[in-house]
N, CA, C and O atoms as a MOPAC input file, in Angstrom:
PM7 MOZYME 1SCF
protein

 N     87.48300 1    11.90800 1    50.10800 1
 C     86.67800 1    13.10800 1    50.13600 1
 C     86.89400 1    13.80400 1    51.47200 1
 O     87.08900 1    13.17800 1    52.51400 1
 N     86.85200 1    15.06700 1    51.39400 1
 C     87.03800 1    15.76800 1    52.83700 1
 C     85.76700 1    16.51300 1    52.94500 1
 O     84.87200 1    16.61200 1    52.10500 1
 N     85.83700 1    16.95100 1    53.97100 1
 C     84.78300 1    17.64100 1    54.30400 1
 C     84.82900 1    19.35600 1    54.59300 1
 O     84.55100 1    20.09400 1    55.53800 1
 N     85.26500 1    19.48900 1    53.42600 1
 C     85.84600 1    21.06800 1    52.98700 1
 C     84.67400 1    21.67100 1    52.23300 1
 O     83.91600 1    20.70100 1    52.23900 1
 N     84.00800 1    22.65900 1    51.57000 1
 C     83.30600 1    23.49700 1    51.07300 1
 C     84.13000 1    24.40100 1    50.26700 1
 O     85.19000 1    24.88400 1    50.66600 1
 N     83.67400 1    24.58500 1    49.26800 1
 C     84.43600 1    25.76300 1    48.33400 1
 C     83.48300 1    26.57800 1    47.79000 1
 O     82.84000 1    26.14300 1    46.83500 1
 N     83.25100 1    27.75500 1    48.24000 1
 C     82.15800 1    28.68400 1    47.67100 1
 C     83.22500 1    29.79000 1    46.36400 1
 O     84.23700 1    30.45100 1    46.60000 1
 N     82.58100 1    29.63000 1    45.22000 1
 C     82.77700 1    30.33400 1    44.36800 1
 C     81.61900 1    31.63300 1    43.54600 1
 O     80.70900 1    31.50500 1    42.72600 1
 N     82.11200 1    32.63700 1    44.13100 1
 C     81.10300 1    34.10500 1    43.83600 1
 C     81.33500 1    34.83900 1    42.87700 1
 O     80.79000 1    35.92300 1    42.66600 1
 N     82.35700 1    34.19200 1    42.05500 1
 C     82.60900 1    35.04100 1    41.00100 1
 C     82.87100 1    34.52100 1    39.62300 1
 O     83.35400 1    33.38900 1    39.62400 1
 N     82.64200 1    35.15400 1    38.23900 1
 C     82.83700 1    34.31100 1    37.07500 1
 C     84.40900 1    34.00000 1    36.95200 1
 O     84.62100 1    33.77600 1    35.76000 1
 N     85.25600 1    33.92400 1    37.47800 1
 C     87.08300 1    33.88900 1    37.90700 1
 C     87.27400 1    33.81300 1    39.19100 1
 O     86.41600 1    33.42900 1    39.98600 1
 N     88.64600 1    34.24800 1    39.54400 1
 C     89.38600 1    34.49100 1    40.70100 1
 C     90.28300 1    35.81200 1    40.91100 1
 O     91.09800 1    36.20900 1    40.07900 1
 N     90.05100 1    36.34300 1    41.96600 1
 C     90.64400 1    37.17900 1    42.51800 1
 C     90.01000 1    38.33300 1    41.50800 1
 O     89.09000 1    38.15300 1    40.71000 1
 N     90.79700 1    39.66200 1    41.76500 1
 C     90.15400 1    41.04300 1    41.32600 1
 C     91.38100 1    41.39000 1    40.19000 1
 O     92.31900 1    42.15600 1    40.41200 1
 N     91.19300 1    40.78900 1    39.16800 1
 C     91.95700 1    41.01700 1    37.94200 1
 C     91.33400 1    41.36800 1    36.09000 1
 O     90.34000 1    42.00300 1    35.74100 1
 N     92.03700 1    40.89600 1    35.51700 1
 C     91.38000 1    41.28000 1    34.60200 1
 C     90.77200 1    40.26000 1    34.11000 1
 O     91.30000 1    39.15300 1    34.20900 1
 N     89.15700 1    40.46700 1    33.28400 1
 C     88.52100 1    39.10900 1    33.67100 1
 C     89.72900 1    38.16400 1    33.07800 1
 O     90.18200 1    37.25000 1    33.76700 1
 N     89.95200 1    38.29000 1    32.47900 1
 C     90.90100 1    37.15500 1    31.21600 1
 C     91.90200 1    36.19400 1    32.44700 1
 O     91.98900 1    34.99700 1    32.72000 1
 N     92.69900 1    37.75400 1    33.08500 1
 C     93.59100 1    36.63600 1    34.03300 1
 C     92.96300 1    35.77800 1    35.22800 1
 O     93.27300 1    34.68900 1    35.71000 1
 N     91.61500 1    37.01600 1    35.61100 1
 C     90.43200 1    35.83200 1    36.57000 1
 C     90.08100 1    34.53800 1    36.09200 1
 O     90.01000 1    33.58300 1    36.86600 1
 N     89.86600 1    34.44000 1    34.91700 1
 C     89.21100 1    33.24900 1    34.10700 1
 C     90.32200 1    31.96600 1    34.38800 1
 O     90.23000 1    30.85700 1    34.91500 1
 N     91.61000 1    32.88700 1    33.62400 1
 C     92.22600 1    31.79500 1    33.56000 1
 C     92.69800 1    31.27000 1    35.32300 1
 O     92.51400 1    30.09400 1    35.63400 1
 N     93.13600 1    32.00100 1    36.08000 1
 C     93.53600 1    31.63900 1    37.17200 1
 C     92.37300 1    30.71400 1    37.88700 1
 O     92.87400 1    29.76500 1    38.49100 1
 N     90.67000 1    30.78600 1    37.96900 1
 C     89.96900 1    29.95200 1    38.25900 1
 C     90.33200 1    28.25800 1    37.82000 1
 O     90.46100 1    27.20900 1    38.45200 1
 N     90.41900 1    28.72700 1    36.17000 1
 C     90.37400 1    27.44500 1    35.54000 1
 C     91.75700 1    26.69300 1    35.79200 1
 O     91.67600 1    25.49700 1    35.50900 1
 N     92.90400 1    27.06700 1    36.21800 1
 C     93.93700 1    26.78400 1    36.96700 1
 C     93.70000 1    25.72100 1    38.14700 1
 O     93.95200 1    24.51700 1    38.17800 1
 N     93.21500 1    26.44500 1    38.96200 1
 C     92.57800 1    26.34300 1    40.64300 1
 C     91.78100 1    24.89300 1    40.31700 1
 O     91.78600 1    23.86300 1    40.99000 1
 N     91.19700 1    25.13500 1    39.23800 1
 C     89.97100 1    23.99000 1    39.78500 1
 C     90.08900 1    22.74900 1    38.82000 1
 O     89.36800 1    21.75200 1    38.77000 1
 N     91.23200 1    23.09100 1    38.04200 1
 C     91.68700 1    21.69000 1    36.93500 1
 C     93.11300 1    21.20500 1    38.18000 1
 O     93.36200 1    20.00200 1    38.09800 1
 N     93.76900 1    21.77400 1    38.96500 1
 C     94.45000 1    21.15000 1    40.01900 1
 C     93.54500 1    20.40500 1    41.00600 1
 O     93.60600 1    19.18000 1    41.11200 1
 N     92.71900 1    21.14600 1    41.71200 1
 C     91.56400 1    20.46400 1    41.93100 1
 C     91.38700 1    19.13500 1    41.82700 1
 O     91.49200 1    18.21400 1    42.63700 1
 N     90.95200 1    19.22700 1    40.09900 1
 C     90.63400 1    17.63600 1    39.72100 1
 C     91.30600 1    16.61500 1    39.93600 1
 O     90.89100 1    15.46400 1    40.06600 1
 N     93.15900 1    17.28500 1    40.01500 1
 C     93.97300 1    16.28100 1    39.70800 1
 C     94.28500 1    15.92100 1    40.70200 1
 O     94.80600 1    14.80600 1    40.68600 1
 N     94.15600 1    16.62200 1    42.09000 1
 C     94.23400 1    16.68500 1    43.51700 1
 C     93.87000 1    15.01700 1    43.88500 1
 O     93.11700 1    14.46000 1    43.08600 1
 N     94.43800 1    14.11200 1    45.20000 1
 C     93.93000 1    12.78700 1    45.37100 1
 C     92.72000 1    13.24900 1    46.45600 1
 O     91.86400 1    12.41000 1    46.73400 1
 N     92.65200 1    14.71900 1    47.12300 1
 C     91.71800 1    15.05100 1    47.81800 1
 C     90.54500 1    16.13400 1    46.79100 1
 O     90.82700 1    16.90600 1    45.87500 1
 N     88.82900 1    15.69900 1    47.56300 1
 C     88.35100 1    16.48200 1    46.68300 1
 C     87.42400 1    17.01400 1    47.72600 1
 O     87.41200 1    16.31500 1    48.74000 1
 N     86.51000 1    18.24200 1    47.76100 1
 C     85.58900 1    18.93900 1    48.57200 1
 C     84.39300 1    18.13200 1    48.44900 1
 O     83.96400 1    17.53400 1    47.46300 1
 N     83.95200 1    18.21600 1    49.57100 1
 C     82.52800 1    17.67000 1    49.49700 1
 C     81.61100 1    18.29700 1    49.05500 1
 O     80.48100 1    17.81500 1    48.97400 1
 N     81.85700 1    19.28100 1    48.74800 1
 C     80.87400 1    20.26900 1    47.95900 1
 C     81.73200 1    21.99300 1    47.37700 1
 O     82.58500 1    22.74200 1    47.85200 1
 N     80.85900 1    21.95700 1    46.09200 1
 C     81.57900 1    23.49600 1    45.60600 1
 C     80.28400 1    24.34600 1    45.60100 1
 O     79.36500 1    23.85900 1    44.94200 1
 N     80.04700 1    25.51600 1    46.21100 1
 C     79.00400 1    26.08500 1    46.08300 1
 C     79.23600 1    27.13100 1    44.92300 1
 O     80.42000 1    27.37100 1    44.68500 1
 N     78.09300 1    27.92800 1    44.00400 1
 C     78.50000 1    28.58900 1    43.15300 1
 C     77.49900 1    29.74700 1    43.43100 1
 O     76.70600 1    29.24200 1    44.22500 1
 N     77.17300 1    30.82900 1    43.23800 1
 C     76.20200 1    31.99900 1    43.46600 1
 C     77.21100 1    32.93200 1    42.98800 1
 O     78.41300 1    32.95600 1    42.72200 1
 N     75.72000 1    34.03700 1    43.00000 1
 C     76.40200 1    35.65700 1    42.29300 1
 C     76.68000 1    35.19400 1    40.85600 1
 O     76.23300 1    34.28500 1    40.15500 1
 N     77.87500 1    36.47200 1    40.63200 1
 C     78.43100 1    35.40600 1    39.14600 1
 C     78.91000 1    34.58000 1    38.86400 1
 O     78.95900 1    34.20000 1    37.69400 1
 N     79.57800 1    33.84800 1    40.08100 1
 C     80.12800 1    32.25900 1    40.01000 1
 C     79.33400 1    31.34600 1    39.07800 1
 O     79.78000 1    30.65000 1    38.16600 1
 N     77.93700 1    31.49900 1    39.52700 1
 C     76.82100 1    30.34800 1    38.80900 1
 C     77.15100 1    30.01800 1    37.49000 1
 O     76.87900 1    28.90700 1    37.03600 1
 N     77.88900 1    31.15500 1    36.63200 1
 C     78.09200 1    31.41500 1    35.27900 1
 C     79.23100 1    30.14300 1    35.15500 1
 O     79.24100 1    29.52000 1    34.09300 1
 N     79.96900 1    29.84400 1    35.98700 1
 C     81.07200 1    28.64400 1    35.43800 1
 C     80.86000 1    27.50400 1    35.47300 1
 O     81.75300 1    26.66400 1    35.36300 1
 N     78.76600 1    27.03800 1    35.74900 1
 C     78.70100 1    25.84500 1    35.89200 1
 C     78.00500 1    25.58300 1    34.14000 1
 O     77.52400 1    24.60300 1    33.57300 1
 N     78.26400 1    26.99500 1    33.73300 1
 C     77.00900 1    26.69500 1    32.42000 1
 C     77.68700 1    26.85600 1    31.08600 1
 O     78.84400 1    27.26300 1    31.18400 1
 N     77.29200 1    26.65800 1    29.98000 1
 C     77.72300 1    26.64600 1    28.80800 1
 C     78.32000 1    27.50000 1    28.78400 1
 O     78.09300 1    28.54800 1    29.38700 1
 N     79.67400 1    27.14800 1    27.73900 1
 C     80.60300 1    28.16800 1    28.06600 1
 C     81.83900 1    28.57900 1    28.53200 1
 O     82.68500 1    29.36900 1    28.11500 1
 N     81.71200 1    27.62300 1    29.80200 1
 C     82.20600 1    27.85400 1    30.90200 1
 C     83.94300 1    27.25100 1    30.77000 1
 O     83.93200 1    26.02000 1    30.73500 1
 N     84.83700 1    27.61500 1    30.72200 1
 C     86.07800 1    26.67300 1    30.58700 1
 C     86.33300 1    25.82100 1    31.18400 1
 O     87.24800 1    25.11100 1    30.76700 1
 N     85.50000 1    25.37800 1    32.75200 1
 C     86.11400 1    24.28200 1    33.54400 1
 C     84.77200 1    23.11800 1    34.14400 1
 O     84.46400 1    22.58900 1    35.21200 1
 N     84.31100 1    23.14000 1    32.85000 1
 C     83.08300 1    22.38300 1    32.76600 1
 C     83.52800 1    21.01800 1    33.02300 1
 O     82.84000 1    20.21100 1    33.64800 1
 N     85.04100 1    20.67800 1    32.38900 1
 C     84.96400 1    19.15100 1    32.17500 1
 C     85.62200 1    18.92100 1    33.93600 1
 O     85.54600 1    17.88300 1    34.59400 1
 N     86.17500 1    20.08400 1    34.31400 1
 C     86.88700 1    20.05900 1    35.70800 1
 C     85.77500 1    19.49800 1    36.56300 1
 O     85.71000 1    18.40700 1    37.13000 1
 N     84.85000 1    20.57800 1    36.52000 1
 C     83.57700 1    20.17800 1    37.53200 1
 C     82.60600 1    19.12400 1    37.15900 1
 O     81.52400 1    19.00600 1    37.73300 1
 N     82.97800 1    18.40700 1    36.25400 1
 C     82.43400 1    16.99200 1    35.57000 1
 C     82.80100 1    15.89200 1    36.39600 1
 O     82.12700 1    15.15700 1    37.11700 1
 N     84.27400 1    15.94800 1    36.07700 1
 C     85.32600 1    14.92200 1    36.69400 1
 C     85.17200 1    15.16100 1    38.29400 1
 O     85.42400 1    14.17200 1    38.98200 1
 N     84.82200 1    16.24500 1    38.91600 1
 C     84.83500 1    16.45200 1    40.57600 1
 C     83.56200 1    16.13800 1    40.54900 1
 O     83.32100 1    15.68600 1    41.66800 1
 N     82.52200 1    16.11700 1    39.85200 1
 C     81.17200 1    15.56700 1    40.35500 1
 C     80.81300 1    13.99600 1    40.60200 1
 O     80.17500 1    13.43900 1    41.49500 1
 N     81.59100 1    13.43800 1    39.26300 1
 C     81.86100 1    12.36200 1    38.82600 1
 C     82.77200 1    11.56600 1    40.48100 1
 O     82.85700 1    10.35700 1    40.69600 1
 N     83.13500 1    12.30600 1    41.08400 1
 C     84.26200 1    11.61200 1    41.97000 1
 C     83.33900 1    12.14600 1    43.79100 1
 O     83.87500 1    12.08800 1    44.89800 1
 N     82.11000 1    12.54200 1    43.52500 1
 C     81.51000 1    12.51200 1    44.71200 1
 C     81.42200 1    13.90400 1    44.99400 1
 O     80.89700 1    14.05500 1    46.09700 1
 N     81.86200 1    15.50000 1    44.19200 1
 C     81.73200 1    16.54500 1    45.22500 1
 C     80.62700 1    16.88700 1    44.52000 1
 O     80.55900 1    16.61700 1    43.32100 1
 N     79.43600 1    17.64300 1    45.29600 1
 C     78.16200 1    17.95900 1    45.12700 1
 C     78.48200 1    19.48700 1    44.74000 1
 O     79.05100 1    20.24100 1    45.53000 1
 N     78.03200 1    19.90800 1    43.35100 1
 C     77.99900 1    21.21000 1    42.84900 1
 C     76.50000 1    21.46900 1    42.73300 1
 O     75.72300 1    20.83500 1    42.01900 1
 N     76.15300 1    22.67700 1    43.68100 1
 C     75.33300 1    23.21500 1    44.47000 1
 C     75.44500 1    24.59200 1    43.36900 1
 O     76.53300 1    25.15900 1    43.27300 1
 N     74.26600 1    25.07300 1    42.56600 1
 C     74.10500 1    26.02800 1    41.96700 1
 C     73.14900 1    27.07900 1    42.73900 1
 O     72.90500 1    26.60800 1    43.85000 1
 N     72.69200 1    27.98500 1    42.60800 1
 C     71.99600 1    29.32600 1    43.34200 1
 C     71.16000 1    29.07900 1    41.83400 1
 O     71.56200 1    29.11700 1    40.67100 1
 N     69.93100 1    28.83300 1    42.38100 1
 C     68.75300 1    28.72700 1    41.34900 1
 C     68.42100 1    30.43600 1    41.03600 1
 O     68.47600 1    30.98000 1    39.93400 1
 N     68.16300 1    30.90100 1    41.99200 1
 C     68.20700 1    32.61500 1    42.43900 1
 C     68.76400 1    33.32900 1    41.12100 1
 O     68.23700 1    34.06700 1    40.28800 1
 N     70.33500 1    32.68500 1    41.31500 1
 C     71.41500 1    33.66100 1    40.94900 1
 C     70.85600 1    32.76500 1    38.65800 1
 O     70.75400 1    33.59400 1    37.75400 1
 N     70.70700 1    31.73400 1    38.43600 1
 C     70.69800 1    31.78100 1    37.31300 1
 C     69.33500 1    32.31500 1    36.57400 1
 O     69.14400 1    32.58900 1    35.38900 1
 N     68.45000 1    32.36300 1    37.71700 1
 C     67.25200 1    33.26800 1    37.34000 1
 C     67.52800 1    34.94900 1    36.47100 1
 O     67.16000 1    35.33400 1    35.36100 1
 N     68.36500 1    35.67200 1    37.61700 1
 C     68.78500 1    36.58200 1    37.53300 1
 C     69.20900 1    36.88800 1    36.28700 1
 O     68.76600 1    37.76300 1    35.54400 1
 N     70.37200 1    35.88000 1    36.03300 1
 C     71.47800 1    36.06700 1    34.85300 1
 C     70.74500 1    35.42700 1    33.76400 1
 O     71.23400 1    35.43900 1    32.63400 1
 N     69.68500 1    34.90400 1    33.97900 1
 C     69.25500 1    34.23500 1    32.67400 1
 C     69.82000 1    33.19800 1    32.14900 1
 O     70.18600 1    33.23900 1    30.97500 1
 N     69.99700 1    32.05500 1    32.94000 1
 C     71.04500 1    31.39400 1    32.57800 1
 C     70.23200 1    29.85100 1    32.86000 1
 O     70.79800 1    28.76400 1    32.74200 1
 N     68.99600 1    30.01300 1    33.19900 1
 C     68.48000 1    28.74700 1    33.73700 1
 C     68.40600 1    27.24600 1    32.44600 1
 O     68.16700 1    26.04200 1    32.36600 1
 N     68.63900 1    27.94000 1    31.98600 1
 C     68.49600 1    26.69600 1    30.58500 1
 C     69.78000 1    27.02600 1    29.85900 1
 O     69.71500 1    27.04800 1    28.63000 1
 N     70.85000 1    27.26600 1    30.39800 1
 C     72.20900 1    26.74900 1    30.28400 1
 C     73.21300 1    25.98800 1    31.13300 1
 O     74.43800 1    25.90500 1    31.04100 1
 N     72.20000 1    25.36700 1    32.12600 1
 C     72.80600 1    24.66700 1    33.62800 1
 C     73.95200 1    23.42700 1    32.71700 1
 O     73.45600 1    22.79600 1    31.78300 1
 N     74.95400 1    23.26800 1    32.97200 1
 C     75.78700 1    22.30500 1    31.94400 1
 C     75.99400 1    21.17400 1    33.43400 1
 O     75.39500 1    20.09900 1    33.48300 1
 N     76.70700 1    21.53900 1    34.29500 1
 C     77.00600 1    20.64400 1    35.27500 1
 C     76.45800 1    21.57100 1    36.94500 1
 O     76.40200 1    22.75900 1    37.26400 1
 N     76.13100 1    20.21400 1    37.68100 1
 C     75.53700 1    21.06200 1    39.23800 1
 C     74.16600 1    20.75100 1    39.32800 1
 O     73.60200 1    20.19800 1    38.38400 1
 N     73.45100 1    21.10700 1    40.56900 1
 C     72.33400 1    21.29300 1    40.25300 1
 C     71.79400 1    22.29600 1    40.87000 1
 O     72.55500 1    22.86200 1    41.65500 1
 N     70.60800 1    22.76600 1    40.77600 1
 C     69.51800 1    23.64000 1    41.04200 1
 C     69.68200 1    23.91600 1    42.69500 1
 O     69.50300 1    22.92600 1    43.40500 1
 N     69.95100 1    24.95700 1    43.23900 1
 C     70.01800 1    24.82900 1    44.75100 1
 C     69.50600 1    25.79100 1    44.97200 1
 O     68.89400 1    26.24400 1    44.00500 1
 N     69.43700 1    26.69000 1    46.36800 1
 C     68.89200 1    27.87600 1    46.87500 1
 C     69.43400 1    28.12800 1    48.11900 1
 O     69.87400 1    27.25900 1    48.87200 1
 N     69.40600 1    29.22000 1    48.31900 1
 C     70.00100 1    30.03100 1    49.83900 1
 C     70.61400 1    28.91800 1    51.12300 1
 O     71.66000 1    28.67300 1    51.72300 1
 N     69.15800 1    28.46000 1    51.05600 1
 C     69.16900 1    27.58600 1    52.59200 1
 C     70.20100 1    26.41800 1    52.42500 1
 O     71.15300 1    26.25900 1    53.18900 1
 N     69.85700 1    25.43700 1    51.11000 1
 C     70.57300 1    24.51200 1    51.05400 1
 C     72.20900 1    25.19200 1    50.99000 1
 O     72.97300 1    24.84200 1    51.88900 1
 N     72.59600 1    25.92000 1    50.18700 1
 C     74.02700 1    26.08700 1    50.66400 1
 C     74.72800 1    27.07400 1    51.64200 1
 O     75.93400 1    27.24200 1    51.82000 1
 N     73.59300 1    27.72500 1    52.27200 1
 C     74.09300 1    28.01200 1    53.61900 1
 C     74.38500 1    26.75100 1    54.77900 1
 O     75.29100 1    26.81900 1    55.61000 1
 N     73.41300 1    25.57900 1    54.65300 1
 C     73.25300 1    24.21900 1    55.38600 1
 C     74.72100 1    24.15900 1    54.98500 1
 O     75.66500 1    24.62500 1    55.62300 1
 N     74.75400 1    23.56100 1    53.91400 1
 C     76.22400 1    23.16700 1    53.31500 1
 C     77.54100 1    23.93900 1    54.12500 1
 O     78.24000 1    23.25800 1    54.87600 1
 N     77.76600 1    25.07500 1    53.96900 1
 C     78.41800 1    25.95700 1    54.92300 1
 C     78.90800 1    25.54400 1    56.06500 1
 O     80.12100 1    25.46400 1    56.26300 1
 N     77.74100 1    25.14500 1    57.20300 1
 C     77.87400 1    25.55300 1    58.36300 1
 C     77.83700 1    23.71500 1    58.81500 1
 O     78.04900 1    23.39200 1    59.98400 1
 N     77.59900 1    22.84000 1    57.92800 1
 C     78.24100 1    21.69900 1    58.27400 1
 C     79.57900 1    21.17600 1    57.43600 1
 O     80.13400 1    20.07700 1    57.44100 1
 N     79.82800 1    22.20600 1    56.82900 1
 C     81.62800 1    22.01400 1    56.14700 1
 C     82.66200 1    22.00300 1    57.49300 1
 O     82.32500 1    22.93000 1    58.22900 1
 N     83.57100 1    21.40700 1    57.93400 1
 C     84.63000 1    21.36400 1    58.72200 1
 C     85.30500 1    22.64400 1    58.11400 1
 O     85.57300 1    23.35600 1    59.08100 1
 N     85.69400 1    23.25000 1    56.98300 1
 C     86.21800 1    23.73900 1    56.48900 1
 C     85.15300 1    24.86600 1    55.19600 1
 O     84.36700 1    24.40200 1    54.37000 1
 N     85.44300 1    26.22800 1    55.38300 1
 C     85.02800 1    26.84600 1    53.84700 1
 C     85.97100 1    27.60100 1    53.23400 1
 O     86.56600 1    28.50800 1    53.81400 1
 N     86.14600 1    27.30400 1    52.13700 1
 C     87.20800 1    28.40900 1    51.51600 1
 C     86.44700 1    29.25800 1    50.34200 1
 O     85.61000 1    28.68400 1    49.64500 1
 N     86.70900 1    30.42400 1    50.17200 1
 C     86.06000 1    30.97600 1    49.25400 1
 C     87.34300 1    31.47600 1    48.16700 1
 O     88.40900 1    31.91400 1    48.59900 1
 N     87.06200 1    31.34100 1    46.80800 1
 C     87.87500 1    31.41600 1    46.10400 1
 C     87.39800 1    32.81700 1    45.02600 1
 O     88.13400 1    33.16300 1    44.10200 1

């Protein structure tokens, strides 16, 4: 495990079309899995929150990375918002503070 952070703010990656965002996330984070290194934590907020919940294509990704020690940190906030609170599939319930904490004791943040 490293002590890396991965904040994810969006329902994909990068500024494409959602389809190629989708898929390029679900890319990113099924290498991820297969990776022998894993983050100590993935943070999710905004529309990110949306890829921890039903639905989501890389559910079994962030299964297998939870399963192996990285802490998926959801924005309770953000599934309020979206209406999404009773579709939480993998992660748990977090808020501002806790993954700003997370942040600023990561050696490393990457935002994807």
């Amino acid at each position: 495990m490293t002590d890396t952070v991965i904040l994810v703010t969006r329902d994909g990656m990068g500024q494409a079309d959602p389809g190629l965002s989708r898929k390029l996330v679900t890319s990113y984070l099924d290498l991820l899995d297969l990776d022998d290194r894993v983050p100590a934590a993935i943070c999710f907020y905004a529309e990110g929150a949306r890829l921890a919940c039903e639905g989501s294509p890389v559910l079994e990704s962030l299964a297998d990375l939870a399963g192996r020690g990285t802490r998926l940190l959801v924005c309770g906030t953000c599934l309020a918002f979206l209406e999404l609170e009773d579709r939480l599939v993998v992660g748990e319930v977090s808020n501002m503070r806790e993954i700003q904490t997370t942040q600023w004791e990561a050696g490393k943040v990457i935002t994807i």
